[in-house]
N, C-alpha and C positions, 0 to 999 in steps of 0.2 A: 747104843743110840737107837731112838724108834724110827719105824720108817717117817714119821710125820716132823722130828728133828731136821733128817734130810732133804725135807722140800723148802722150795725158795718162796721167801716169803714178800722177794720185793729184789728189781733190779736197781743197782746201782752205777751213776757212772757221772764219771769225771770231762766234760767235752774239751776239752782247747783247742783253740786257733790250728792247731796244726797235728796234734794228737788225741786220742780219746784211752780212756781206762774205761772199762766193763765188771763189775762186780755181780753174781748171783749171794743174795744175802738171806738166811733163813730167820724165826723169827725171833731167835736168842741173839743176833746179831752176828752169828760166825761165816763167814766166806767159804760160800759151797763150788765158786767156780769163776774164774777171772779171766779177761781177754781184755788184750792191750794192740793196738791198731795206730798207723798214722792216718786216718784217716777222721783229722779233725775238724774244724768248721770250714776250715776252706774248699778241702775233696766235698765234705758234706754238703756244699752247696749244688756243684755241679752234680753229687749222684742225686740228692735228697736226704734229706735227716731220717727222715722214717725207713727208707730203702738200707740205711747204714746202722737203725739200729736194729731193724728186724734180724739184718744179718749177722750181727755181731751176738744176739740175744737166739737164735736159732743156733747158734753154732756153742752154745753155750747149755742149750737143751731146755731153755725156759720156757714155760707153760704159755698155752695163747692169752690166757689173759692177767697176766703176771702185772702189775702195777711196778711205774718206774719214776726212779726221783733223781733228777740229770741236776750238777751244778757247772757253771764255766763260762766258754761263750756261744752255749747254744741259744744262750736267752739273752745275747747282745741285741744291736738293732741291726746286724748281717746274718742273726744267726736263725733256728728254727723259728723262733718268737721272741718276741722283746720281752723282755721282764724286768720291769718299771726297778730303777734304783730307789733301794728303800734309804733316806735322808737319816743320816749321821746327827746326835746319838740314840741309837737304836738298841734293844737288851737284844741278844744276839737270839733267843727263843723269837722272837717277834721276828724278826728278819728271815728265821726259817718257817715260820705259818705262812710267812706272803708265796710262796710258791705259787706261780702260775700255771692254771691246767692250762694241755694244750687237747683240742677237742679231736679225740681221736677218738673212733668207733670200736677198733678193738680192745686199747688197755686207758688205762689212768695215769696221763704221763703229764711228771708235774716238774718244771724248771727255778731253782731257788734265784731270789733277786740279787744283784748285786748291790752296792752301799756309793752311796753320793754322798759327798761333804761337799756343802754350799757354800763356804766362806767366800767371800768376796776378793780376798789376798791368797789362798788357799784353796783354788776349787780342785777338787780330787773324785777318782773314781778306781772299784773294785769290782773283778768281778769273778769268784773262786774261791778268793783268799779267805772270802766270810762264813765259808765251808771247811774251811782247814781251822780258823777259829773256833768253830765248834766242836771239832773233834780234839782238839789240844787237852784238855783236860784241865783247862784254867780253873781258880778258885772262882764260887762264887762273889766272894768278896774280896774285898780291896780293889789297888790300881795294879794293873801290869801292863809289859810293853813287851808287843811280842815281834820280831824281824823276823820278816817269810823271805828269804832270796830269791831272784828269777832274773827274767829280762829285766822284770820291771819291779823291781824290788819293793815292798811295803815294810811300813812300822807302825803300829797300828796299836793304839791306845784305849785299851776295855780297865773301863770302871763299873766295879760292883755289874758287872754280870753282861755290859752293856759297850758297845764298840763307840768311844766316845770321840776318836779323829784318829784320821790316819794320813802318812805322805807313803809319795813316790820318788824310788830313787831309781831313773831307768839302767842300772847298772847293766846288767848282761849288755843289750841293745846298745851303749855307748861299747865295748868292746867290741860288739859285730863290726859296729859301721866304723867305729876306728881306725880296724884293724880291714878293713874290705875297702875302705875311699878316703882313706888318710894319707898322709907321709908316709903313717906310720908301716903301709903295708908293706914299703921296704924293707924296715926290720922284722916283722914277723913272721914271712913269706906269704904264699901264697896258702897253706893251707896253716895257721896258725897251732903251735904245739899244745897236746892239753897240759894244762898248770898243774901240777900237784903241790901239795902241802908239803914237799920235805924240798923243794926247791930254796935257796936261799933264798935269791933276788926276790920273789913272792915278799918273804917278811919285810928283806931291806926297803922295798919301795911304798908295802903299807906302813911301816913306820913312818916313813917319810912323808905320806899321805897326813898321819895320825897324828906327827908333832909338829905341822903347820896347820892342822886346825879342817885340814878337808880343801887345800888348796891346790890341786888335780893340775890344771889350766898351765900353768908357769913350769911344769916339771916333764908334760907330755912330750914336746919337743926333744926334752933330755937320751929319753929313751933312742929314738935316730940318732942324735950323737956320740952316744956312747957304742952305736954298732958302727959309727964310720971313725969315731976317735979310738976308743978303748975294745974294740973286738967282738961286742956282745952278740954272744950267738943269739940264733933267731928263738929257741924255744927258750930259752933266758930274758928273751924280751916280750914274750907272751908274757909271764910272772912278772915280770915287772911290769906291765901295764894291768894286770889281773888284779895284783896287790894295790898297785896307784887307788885304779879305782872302787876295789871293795873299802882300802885303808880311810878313803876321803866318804864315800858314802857313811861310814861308820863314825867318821867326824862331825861330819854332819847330823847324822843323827841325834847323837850324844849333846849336841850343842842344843838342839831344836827343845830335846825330849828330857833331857837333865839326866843324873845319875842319883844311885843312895836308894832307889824305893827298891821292891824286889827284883832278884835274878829277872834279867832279860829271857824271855820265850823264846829260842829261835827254833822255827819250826823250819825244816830242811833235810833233805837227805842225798845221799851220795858225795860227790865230789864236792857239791858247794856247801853240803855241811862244815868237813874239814878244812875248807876255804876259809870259812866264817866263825868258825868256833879256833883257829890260829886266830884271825883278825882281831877279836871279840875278846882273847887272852893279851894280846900285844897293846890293846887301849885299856887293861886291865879292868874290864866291866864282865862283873860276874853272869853267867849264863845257865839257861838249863837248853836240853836237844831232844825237841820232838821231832818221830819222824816224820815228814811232809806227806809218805801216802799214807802210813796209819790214820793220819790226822783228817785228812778228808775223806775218805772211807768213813771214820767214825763220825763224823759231820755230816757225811750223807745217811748215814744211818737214823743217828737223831734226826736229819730232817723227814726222815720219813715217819717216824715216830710223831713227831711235831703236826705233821699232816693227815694222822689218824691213818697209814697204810701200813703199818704194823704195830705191836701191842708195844705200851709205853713202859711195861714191864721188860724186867730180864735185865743183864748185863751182856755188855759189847764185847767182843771174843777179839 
């Protein structure tokens, strides 16, 4: 490799709400250096965005004036600077040009927009996911549907190259609050078990979700009776409310979005992959699995590209 392989040709990074990812990228697209921090919009408020990237980007070894291309909610309206939602449907190239510079004296630090859908019966918002879109490696052509899991779950509908609607399923976030100021915190306990994929109760209660149609509401109750009638341990009834509700968001989906066109996208990694790729076989809807950080990583890469801060040549490592 030559010395000039090895220099970074562009920081990248992922901000959330509550965590951040840090990439040094050179200009073949390979990852020369990564830091991963909790220190996401929220810490970033009270220290400063600039103070949290300097230090994340110094401790990384990048150059003073290294240009950076940030997706998430740094460009919320709490976060370093707003960056205007770009209005649904949009070709997903177009959504990554609009990056906002933010007027910084040392480097060229550019935030990509998130995606508004205006519908009147449907109003919706993204903002990350259209960074993970990017890097998925979707076809230019045709329709595809891609499901990103999270708190706040998307499904998110790109035609011929371009992000044409999407919804939200707040899945994780109904579990938190569920499971934290419900009934239900009886049966779960206090510090709820994590769910794994080889749990029964998991599938039996997304089945259960999936052959009433996504009908959650009438069966959540169930879950406390069956720990004061029938025994249910408590990390037994984590899976059974984890299943309820990925099995009903996945009914939902399917209802809204139809079936028959190609494999469903699901872009995800770790535990709620195998969460959702059980689910996703159990409502027998074919799937393919990108992984959720290759996927944004490569999405910020093209956005950087996109933005003329490195060359639009080369392939992504």
């Amino acid at each position: 490799m030559s010395p000039a392989s090895k220099a970074p040709a562009v920081a990248a990074l992922d901000w959330g709400t509550t965590r951040l990812r840090a990439w040094l990228i050179d200009g073949s697209g390979k990852v020369l250096a990564e830091r991963r921090g909790d220190d996401g919009l929220i810490t970033a408020r009270e220290k400063g965005f600039s103070n949290v990237l300097e230090g994340h980007l110094g401790a990384m070894g990048a150059p003073e004036k290294l240009p950076v291309i940030i997706c998430g909610m740094a460009g919320s309206r709490q976060g370093w600077i707003e960056a205007p939602y770009v209005s649904v449907p949009a070709p997903i190239g177009a959504i990554l040009r609009g990056a906002v510079r933010i007027e910084d004296g040392r480097r060229d630090i550019r935030i990509v927009p998130g995606l508004a859908q205006r519908l009147a019966d449907a109003p919706d918002v993204m903002r990350g996911e259209e960074t993970q879109l990017a890097g998925a490696g979707l076809p230019a052509k045709g329709r595809h549907l891609a499901c990103m899991p999270g708190t706040h779950s998307k499904w998110v509908v790109v035609e011929d190259g371009a992000v044409a609607g999407f919804g939200t399923w707040p899945t994780g976030e109904l579990f938190s609050v569920l499971s934290a100021h419900s009934i239900l915190k009886h049966s779960l306990g206090e510090h709820p078990a994590p769910v794994t994929v080889d749990n029964p109760f998991f599938r039996q209660w997304c089945e259960r979700a999936l052959g009433e149609g996504g009908d959650v509401t009438s069966k959540l109750f169930a879950i406390r009776a069956a720990g004061l009638l029938q025994d249910l341990r408590s990390q037994d009834a984590s899976a059974c409310l984890s299943g309820l509700l990925i099995g009903g968001e996945i009914a939902s989906a399917k209802r809204r979005y139809g079936a028959g066109h190609a494999p469903i996208v699901l872009i995800a990694s770790g535990v709620l992959a195998s969460l959702y790729s059980a689910a996703l076989d159990l409502a027998g809807l074919a799937f393919r699995t990108v992984d959720a950080d290759e996927a944004v990583r490569a999405g910020l890469i093209e956005a950087a590209r996109e933005n003329g801060m490195i060359a639009t040549t080369g392939a992504l490592a």
